[in-house]
N, C-alpha and C positions, 0 to 999 in steps of 0.2 A: 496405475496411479499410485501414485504415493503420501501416505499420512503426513502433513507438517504441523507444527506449531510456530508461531510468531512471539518473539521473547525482546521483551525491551532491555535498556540498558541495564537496568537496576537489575535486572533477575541474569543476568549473565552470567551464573554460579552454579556450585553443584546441584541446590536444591530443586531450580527450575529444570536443568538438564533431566533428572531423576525423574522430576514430574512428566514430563515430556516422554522419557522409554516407557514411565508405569504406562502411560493412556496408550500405550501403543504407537507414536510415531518412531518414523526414522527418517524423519530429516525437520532442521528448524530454521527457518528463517530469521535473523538477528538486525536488529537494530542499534547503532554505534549512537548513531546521535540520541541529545540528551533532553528529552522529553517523555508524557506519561509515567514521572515516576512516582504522582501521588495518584493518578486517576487516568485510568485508557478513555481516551479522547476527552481530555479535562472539558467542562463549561467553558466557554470563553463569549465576549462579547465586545464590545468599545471600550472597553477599561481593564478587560482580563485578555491574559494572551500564557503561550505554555512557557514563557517565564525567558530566563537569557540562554543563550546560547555560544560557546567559546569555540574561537578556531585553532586550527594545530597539536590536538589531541591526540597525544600519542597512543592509543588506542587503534588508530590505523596505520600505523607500522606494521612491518612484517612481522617482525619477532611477535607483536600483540596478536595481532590475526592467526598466526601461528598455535599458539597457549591455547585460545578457545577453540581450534579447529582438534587441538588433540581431547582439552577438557571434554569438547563433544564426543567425540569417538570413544574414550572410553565409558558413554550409555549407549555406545551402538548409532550414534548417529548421526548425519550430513549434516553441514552446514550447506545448506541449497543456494542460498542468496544473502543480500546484506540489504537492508530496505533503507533508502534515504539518506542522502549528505547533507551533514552539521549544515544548518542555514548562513552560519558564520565563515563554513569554508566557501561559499559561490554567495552569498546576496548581488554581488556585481555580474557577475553571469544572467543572474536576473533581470536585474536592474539595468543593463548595460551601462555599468556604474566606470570608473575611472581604471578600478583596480582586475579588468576584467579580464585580460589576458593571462595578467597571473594566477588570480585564481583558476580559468579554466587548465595551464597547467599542472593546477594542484589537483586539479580532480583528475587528469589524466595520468598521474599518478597513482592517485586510490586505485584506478581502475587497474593499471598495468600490477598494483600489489596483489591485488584482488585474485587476476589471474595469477600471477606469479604462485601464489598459495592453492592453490587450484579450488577457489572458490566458484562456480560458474555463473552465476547470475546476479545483476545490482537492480535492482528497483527502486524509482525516483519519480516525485511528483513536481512536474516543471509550472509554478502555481506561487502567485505574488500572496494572495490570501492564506492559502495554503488551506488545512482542515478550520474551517473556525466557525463560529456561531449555531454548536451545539448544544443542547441543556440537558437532564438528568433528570428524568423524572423516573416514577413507579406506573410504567404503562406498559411493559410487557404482560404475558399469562400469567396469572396469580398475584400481580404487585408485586414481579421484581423489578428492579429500578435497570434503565434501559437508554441506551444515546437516543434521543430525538431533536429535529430539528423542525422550525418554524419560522417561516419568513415574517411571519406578522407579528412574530415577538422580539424580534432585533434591529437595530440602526440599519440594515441592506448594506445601504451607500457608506456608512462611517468608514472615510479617508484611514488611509494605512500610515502611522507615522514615518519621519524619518527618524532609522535607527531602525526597524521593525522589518524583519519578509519572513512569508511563509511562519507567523503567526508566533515568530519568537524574536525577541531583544538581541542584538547585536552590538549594539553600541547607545549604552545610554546617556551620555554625552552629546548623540546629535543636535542639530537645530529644531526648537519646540516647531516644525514647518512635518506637510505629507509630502508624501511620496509623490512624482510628475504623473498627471497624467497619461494614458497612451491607448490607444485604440486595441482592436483584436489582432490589424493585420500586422501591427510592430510587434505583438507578442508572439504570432505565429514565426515572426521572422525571427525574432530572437533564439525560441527552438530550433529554428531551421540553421542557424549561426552553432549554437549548441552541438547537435547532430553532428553536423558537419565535420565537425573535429572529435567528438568523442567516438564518434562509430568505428572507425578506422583504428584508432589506438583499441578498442574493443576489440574487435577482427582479430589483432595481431594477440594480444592479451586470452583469445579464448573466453569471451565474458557477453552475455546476453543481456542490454541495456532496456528493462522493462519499464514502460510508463504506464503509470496508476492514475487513472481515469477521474477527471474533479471530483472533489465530494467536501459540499454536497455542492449537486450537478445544478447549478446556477449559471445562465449566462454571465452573468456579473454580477460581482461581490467587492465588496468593501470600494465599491467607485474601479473596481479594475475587471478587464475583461477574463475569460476564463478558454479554456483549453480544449478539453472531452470534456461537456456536460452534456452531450449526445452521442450514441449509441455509432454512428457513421463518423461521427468525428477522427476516432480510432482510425479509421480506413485513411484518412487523410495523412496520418502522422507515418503510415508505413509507406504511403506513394511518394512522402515527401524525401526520404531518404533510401530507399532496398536497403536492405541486408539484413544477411546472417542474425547481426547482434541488434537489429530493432524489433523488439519487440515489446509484450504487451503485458503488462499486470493486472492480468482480469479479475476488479473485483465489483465480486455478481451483485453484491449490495449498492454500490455507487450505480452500475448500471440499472439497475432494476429499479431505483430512486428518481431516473432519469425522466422526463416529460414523455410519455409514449412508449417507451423502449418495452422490445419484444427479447427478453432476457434469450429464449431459446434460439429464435435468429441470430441473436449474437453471434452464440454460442458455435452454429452449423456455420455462420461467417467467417472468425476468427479463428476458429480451431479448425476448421476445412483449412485456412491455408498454412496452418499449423505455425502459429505466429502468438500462440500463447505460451508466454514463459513460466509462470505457475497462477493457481486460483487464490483468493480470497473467497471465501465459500460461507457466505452470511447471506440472512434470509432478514425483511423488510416487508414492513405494511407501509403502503402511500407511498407518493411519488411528490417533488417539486410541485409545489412551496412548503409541503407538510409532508413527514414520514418518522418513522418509528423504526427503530433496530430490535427484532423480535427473535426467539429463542428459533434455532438453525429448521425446526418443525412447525413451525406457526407463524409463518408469513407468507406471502402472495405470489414467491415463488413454489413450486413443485422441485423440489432439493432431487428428490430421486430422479425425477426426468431427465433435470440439469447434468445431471453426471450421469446416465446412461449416456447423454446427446454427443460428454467429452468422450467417452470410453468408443461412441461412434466416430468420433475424429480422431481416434488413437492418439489422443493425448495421453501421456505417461510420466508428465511431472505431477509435482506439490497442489496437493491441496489441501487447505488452512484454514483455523476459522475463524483468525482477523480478529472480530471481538465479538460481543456475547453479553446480551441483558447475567445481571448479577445475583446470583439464588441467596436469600435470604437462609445465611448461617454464617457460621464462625470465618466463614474464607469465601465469601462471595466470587472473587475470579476465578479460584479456581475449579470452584466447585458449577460456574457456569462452561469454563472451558471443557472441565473433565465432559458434562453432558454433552456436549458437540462432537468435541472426538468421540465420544462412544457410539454416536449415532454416526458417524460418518464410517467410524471402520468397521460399523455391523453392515452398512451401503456398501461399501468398498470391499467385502466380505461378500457380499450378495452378487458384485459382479465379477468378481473372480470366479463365483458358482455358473455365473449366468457364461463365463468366455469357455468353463471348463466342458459345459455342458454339450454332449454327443447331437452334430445337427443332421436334421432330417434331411434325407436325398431329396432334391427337387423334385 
């Protein structure tokens, strides 16, 4: 397995690269679109959202993709994947809005650049709500301040406007009107429309299309239905398409947040049929309607288990630690990031002992 870090827009520079070789990764995950650049997974609620969002960024251009694939290399390391298209480039994909054809082949474009650069992997959450109705409180170990969510502190049902998907502003101009109604089965079919045409151009592209699992894992959210907010969900999303490039962005926190969910079944599930394209690797106390994003050692998973269980499915991509309650000093992120990576690649150092290690004759 291999060490990642997840780098948002704003930090797309030398300083985070550097940060990223210090702790020991070699490979990062990037994010194009433009959100979390004042707070990873900002609060949001009926009145707050992660702000606008503009399409045709030239940032995913070749030549652009190009610049950060070399800036990465010289600290030594991969660009693994690219997580998430600008909501401004597909809201109609979503929506199954007027402009949908075009935009989907904008994004079949991204994808064909993607590979063209030899990026290998995109990760995308197919989700009208998108991340939203988290708060910020001081509930991790010690009173550092920590993402939590609670059903019983938010509007649930508050209508999604128009102008608004996937919890950013696209157009403020719209009509003061929400978004249509639509049940599960037209959402399901909308991904299944989706699929359809991207997997293919994938295929040919050389590019692994992972989807990240609701979070938080609510049947329905803001009046719209949701996607994986169960652990078998997943299973459905791989039967609904084969192949090569469907795959999964397993992250252990959404699922472990899940009503029920047996994080390490997943785990022997998904990675048995080798259908995980990299980890998100966060640890969580509670489950739906209440939970708490808690330091990668102190939550209700068993972290070491968990990646023994990959290391038994020979899984050998990315694992990341997504995000991370905030330690109380002069640089809260990164001084909570730095603590996760170090425990992960003392683990990840542990099972390279444990693979090195001479086995006994039956």
């Amino acid at each position: 397995m291999k060490l990642g870090l997840g780098l948002y827009r704003h930090m797309l520079n030398e300083e985070h690269f550097a940060f990223a070789e210090q702790c020991g990764c070699t490979d990062i995950v990037i994010h194009l679109a433009e959100y979390y650049a004042k707070e990873i997974v900002t609060a949001t609620d009926e009145t707050r959202n992660y702000g606008d969002t503009a399409g045709d960024d030239p940032i995913w251009r070749e030549d652009s993709l190009h610049c950060l694939i070399r800036q990465a290399q010289a600290h030594h390391l991969r660009i693994a994947a690219i997580e998430n298209f600008s909501p401004a480039d597909w809201y109609d994909v979503l929506l199954n809005g007027p402009r949908r054809d075009a935009q989907m082949e904008k994004l079949e474009r991204i994808i064909e650049t993607v590979g063209k650069v030899g990026i290998p992997c995109f990760g995308y959450n197919f989700s009208l709500a998108g991340v939203w109705g988290h708060y910020k409180a001081p509930e991790a170990r010690g009173g550092a301040v920590a993402t939590c969510f609670d059903a019983n502190r938010i509007a649930l049902d508050a209508p999604i406007p128009k102008g608004e998907i996937w919890n950013m502003t696209y157009d403020r101009r719209a009509p003061k009107e929400t978004i249509d109604f639509i049940d599960s089965a037209e959402l399901w079919e909308r991904l299944s429309w989706f699929l359809e045409r991207i997997l293919p151009v994938a295929e040919r592209a050389g590019v692994k299309m992972a989807l990240h699992p609701d979070d938080p894992p609510m049947p329905t959210l803001r009046s719209t239905p949701r996607l994986v907010y169960r652990p078998e969900l997943y299973q459905r999303v791989l039967d609904m398409r084969p192949s090569p490039s469907n795959m999964l962005e397993f992250c252990m926190g959404s699922l472990q947040e899940m009503a029920g969910c047996d994080i390490y079944e997943a785990i022997r599930q998904y990675g048995g049929q080798h259908k995980i394209a990299y980890v998100h690797f966060r640890n969580v106390k509670g489950q739906v309607p209440r939970y708490t994003e808690v330091f990668v050692d102190d939550g209700d998973i068993d972290m070491l288990r968990a990646l023994t269980l990959l290391d038994d499915c020979r899984f050998d991509g990315v694992v990341m630690p997504d995000h991370t309650p905030q330690i109380t000093c002069g640089a809260p992120w990164y001084a909570g990031m730095a603590y996760a990576l170090g425990y992960m690649r003392a683990a990840l150092q542990g099972l390279d002992r444990r693979a090195d290690r001479p086995q006994k004759d039956a």
